[in-house]
C-alpha positions as CSV (number, residue, x, y, z in Angstrom):
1,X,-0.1,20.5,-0.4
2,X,0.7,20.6,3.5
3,X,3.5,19.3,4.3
4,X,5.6,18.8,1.6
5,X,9.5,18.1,1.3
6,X,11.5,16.8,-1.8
7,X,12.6,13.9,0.2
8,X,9.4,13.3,1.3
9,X,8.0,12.7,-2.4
10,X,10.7,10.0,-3.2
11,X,8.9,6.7,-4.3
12,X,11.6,5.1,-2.0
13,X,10.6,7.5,1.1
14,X,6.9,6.4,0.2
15,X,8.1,2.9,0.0
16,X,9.8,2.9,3.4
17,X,6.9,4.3,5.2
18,X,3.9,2.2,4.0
19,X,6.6,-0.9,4.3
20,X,6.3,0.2,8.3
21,X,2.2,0.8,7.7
22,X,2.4,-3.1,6.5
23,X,4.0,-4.7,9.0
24,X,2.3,-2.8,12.1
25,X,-1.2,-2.3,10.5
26,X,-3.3,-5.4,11.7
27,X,-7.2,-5.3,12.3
28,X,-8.6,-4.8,9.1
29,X,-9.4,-2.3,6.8
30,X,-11.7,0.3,8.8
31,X,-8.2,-0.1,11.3
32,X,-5.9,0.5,8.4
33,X,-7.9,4.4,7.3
34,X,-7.4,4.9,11.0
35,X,-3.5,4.1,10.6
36,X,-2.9,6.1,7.2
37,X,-5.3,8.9,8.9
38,X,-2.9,9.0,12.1
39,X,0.2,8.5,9.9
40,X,-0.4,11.1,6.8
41,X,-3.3,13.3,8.2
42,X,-2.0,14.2,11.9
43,X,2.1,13.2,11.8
44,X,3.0,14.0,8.1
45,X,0.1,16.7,7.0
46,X,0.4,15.2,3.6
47,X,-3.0,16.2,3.1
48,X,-5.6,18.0,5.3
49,X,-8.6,15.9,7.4
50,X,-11.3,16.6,4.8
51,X,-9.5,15.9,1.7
52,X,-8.5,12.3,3.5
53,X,-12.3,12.0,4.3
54,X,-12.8,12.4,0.9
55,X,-10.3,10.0,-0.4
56,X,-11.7,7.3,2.3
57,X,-15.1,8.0,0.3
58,X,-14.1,7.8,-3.3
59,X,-12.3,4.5,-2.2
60,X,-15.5,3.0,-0.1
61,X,-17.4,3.9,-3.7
62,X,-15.3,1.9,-5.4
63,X,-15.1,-2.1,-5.8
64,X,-12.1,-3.4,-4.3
65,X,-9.9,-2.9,-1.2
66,X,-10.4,-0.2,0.1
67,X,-7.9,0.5,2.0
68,X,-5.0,-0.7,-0.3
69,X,-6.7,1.9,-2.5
70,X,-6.4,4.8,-0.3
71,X,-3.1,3.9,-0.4
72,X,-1.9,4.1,-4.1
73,X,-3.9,7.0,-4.0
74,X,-2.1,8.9,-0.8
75,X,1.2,7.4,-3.3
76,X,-0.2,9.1,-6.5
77,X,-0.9,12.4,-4.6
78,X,2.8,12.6,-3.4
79,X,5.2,10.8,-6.4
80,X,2.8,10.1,-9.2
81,X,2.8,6.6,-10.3
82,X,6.0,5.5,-9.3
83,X,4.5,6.6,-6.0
84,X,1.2,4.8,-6.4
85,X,3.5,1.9,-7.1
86,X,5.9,2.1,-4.2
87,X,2.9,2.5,-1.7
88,X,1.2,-0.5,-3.1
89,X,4.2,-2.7,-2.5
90,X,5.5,-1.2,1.1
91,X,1.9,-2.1,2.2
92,X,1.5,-5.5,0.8
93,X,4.9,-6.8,0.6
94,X,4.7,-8.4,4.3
95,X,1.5,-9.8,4.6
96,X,1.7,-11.7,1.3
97,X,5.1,-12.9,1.7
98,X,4.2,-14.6,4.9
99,X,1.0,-16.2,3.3
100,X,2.9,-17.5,0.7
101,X,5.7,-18.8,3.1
102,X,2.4,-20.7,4.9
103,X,1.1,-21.9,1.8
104,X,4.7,-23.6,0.9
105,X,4.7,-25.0,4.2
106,X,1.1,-26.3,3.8
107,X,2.4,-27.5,0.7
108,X,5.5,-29.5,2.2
109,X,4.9,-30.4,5.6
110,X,0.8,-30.3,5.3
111,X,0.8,-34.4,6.2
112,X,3.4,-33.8,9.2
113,X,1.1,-30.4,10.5
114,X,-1.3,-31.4,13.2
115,X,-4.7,-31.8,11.7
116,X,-6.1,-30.1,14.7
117,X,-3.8,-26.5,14.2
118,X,-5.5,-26.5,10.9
119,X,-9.1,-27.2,11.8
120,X,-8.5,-24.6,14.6
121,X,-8.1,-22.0,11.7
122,X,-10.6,-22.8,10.0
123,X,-13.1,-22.1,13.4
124,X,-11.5,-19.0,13.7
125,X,-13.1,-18.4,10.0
126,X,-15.9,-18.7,11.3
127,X,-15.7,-16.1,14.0
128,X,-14.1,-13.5,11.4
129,X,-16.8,-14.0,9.3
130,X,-19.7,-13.7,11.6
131,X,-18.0,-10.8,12.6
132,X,-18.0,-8.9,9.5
133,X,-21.5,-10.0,8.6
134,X,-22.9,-8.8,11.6
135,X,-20.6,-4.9,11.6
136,X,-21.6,-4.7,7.4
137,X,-25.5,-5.8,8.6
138,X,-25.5,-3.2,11.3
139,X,-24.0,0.0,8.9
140,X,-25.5,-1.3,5.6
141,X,-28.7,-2.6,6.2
142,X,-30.9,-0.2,7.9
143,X,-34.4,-0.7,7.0
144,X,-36.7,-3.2,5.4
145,X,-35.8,-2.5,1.4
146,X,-32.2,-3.2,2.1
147,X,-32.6,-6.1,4.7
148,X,-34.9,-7.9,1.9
149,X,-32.4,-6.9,-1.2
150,X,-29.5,-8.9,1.3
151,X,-32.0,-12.2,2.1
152,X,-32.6,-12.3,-1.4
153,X,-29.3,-12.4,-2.5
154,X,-28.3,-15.0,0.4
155,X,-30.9,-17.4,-1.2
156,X,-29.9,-16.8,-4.0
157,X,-26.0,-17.1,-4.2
158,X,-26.4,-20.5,-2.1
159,X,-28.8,-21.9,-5.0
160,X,-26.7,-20.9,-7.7
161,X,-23.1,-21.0,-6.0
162,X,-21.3,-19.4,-9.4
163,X,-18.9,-16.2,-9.3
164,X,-21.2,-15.6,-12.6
165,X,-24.1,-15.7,-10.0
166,X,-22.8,-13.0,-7.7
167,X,-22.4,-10.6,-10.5
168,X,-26.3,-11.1,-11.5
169,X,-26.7,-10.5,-8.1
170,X,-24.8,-6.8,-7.7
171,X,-26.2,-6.3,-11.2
172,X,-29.7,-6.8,-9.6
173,X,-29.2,-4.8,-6.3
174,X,-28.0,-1.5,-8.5
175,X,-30.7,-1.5,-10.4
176,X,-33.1,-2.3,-7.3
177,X,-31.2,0.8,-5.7
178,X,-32.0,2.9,-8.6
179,X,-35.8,2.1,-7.9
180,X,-36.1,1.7,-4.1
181,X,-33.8,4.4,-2.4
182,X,-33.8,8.2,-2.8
183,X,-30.5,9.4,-0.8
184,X,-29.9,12.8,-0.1
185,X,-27.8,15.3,-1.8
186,X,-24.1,15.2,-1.0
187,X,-22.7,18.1,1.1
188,X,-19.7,20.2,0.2
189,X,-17.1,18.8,0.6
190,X,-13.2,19.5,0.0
191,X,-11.6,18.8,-3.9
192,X,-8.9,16.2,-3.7
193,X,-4.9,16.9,-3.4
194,X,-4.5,14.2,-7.2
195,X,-4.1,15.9,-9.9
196,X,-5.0,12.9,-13.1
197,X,-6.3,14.3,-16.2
198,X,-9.6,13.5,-17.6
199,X,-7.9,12.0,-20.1
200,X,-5.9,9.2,-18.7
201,X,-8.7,8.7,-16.1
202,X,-10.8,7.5,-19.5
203,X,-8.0,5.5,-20.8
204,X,-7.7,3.7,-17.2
205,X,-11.4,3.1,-17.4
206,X,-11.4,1.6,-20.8
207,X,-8.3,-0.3,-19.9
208,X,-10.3,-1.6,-16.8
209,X,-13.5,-2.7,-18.8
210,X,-11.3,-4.5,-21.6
211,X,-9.6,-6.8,-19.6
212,X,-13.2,-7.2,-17.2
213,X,-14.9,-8.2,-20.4
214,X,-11.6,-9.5,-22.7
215,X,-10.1,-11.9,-20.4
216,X,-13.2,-14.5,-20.1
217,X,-13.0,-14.4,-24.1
218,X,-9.5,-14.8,-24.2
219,X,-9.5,-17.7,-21.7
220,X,-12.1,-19.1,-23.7
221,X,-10.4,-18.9,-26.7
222,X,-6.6,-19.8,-25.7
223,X,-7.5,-22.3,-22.9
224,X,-4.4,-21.8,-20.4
225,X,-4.6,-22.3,-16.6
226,X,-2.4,-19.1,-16.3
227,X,-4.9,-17.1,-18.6
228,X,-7.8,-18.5,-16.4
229,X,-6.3,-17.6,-13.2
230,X,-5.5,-14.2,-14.4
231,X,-9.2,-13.9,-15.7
232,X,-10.6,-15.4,-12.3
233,X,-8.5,-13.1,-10.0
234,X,-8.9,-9.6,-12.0
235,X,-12.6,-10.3,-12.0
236,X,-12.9,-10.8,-8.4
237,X,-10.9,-7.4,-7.2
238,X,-12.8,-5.5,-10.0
239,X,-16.2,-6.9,-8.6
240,X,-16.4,-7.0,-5.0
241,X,-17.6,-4.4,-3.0
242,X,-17.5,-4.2,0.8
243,X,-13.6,-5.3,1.9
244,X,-11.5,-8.1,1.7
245,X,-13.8,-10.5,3.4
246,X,-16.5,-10.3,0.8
247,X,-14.1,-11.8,-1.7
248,X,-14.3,-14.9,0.0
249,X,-17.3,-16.3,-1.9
250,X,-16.4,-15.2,-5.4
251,X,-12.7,-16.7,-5.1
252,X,-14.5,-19.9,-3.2
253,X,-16.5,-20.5,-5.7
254,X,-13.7,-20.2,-8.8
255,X,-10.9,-22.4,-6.9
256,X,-12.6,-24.6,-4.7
257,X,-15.3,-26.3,-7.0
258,X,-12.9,-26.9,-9.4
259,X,-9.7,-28.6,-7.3
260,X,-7.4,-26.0,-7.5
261,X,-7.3,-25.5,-4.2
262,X,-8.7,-28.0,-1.8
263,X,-11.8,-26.5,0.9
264,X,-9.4,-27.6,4.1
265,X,-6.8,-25.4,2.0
266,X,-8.8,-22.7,1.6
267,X,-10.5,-22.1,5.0
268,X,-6.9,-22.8,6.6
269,X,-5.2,-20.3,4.4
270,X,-8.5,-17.3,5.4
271,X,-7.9,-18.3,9.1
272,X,-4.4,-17.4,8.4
273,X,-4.7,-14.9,6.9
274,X,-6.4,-12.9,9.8
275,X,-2.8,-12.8,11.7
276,X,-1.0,-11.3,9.3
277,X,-1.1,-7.2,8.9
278,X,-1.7,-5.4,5.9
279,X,-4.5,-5.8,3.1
280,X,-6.7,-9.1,2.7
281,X,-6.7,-9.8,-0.6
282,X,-3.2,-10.9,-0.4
283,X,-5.2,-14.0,0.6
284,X,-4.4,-14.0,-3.7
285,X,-1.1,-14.8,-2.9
286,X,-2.0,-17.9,-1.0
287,X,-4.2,-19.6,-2.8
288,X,-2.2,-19.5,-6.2
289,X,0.6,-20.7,-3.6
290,X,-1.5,-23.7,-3.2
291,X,-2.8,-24.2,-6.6
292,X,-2.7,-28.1,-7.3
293,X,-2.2,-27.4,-11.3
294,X,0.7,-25.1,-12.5
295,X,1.5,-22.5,-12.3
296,X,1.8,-22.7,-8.3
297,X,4.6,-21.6,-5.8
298,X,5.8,-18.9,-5.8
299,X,5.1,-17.7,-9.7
300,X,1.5,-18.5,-9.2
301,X,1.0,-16.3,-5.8
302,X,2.7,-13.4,-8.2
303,X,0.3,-14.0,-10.8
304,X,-2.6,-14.1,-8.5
305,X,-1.8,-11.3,-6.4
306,X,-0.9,-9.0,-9.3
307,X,-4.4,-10.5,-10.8
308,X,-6.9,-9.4,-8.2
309,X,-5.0,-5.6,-7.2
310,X,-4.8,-4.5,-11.0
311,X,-8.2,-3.1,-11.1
312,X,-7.7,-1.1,-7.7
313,X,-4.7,0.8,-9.7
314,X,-7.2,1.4,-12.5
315,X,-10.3,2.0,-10.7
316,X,-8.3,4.7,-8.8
317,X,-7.1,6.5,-11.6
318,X,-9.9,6.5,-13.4
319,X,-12.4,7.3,-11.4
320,X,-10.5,10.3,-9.6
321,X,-10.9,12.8,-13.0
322,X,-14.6,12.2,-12.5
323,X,-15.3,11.9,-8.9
324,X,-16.5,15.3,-8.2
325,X,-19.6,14.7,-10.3
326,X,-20.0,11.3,-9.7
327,X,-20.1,11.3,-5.4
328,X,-22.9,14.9,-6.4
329,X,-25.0,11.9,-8.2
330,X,-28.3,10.7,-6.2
331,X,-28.5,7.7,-8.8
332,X,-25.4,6.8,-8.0
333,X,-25.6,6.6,-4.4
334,X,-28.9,4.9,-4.9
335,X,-27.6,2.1,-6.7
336,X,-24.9,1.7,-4.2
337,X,-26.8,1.6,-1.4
338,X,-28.5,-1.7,-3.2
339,X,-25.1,-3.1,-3.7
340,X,-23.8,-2.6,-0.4
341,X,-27.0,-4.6,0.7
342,X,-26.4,-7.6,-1.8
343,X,-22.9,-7.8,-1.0
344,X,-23.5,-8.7,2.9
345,X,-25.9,-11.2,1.4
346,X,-23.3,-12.5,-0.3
347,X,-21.0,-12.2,2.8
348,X,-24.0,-14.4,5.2
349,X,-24.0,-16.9,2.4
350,X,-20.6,-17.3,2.7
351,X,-20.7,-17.7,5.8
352,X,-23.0,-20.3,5.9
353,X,-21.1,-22.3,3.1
354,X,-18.1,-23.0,3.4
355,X,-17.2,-21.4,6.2
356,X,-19.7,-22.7,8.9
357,X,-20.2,-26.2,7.1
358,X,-16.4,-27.0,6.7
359,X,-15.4,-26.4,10.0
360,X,-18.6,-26.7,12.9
361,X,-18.6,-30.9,12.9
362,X,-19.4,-31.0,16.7
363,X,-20.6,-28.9,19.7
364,X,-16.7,-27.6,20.9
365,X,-16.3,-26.7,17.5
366,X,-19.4,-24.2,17.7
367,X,-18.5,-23.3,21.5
368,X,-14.3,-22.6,20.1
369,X,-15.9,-20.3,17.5
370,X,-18.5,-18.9,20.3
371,X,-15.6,-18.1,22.3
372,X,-13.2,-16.4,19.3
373,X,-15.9,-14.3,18.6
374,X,-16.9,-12.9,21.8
375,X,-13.2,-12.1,21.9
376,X,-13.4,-10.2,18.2
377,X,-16.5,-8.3,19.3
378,X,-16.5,-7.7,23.1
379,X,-13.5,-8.5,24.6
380,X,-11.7,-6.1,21.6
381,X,-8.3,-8.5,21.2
382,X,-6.8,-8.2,18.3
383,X,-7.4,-10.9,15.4
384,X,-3.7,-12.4,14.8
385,X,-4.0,-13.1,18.5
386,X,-7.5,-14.8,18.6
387,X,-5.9,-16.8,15.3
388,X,-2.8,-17.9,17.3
389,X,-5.2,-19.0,20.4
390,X,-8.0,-20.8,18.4
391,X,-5.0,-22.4,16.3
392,X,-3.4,-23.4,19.9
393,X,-6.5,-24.9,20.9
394,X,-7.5,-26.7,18.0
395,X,-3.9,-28.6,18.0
396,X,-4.3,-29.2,22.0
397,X,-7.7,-30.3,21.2
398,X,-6.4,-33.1,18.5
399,X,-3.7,-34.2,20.4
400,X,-6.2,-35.0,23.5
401,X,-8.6,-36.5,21.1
């Protein structure tokens, strides 16, 4: 491997520099494979430009965060496990501490916060969202096939608001992908720096399927709120394809319906959660934060956070043994290019509730989020700052008012 020192492949030395990565690396995930490229591609040479274009591409294949993934992998590669491990936590550490420190707050001084700060964030939602939607539309849904497959799944996600829903949904788009699309062969390409044998990539993917299809039974059988929260959590990082924005519907429609967290809560906590770097599923970490039943505080953003970025370690180190066949498959690719389609479906139905009807009451609501996201998409400032503003001007707002 290029590059390589002993001190380089401490779990530690890993630690300290995706600890840096976590507190710098705001904008997103396509920003955060620009950081790691920068950082381990053209500073370090831990690995050479294809084989990182590779990695990027196993990890996009994949359900879950993609760019947290890239990251235990780029760990793996250089200290095993402990190294998956170490990256893992340098790069999340930050942003979920300071979503559970806002969740606390919420939590304590959420009567004494001006109601106007909070409804500010929860515009800015709206902006984020929109945003996503329309950059996922643009890449993902190209012609006529895919542009129906997402509709569909709009409609339907918004009739039959379940998490159980969404999954018929992906379920549906796959196998519509299988019938619809015919991609292309891959091209070479360059075999990956990971060494994981074929046999603990198996025993990952059992592990993965067990608890995907053990937990609900589990819950069901042992009613406990910890059990259930485990069970809701793991499903939604092993499920969601697309980035941390597209878990916003799945985890909406777990907490919210059923009061564990509150919809101001929620919305408040997402706006947040765009002005912190680092991954966005540590959005986990705030709502079991905010969970109204126990466990909550502190214990319950642990269990939540551990929850929903389990599968990614799994998925990882599984599907790494096999991914040299698997990213040659045309069915595969097939089927994924259906998914992809649902999931911004899923994404506009999100979009529409609860982000758009919890937070657009009156016409300077829909001109504040106008305005934040003309600044996401052609004025290029950075998110945490459009946050802060829109958050300024919702509290500035409520005070006039």
């Amino acid at each position: 491997m290029i590059g390589c020192t002993k001190a380089d492949r401490s779990p530690w030395a890993i630690f300290l520099v995706f600890l840096r990565l976590g507190l710098t690396s705001f904008g997103g995930p396509i920003a955060h494979l620009g950081y790691f490229r920068d950082e381990f591609v053209t500073r370090r040479r831990w690995l050479s430009e294809r084989s990182y274009a590779e990695l990027v591409a196993l990890c996009q294949f994949l359900p879950g965060p993609a760019s947290s993934q890239v990251g235990i992998a780029l760990g793996l590669s250089r200290s095993g496990y402990a190294g998956a491990l170490a990256a893992w936590t340098g790069f999340t550490l930050p942003s979920a501490i300071a979503l559970l420190l806002f969740a606390l707050g919420m939590a304590r001084y959420g009567e004494t916060m001006p109601s106007g700060l909070l409804h500010g964030l929860k515009v800015v939602a709206v902006a984020v969202v929109a945003q996503a939607v329309w950059g996922m539309a643009r890449n993902l849904c190209t012609d006529t096939p895919r542009i129906t497959i997402m509709v569909a799944a709009c409609c339907f996600v918004l009739l039959v608001p379940s998490a159980w829903g969404q999954v018929a949904v992906i379920a549906a788009a796959a196998v519509l992908g299988l019938l619809l699309f015919k991609p292309r062969q891959a091209a070479a390409h360059d075999p990956l720096p990971i060494v994981v044998s074929r046999r603990v990539g198996l025993c990952a993917l059992l592990l993965f399927f067990a608890l995907l299809i053990g937990l609900p039974l589990l819950s069901a059988l042992f009613p406990s709120r910890t059990l259930s929260m485990v069970d809701i959590f793991y499903r939604a990082g092993s499920l969601v394809f697309g980035g941390g924005h597209v878990v916003l519907p799945m985890l909406q429609a777990e907490v919210v319906p059923t009061g564990w967290v509150g919809k101001e809560s929620f919305l408040a906590g997402y706006g947040a959660a765009q002005a912190v770097p680092g991954p966005l599923f540590t959005f986990a970490a705030f709502l079991g934060a905010s969970m109204t039943v126990a466990p909550s505080g502190w214990f319950g953003g642990l269990i939540c956070l551990l929850a929903i970025f389990a599968p990614s370690f799994l998925l990882v180190a599984g599907a790494l043994p096999f991914w040299a066949g698997l990213r040659g498959s045309v069915r595969a690719q097939a089927a994924l290019s259906g998914v992809n389609a649902a999931v911004v479906g899923l994404l506009l139905a999100a979009l529409y509730q609860p982000v758009w009807t919890s937070a657009i009451h009156a016409p300077h609501d829909f001109g504040l989020a106008l305005v934040a996201l003309l600044a996401l998409m052609c004025w290029k400032l950075p998110p945490w700052l459009v946050v802060v503003g829109c958050g300024a001007v919702g509290w500035l707002s409520g005070a006039v008012r």
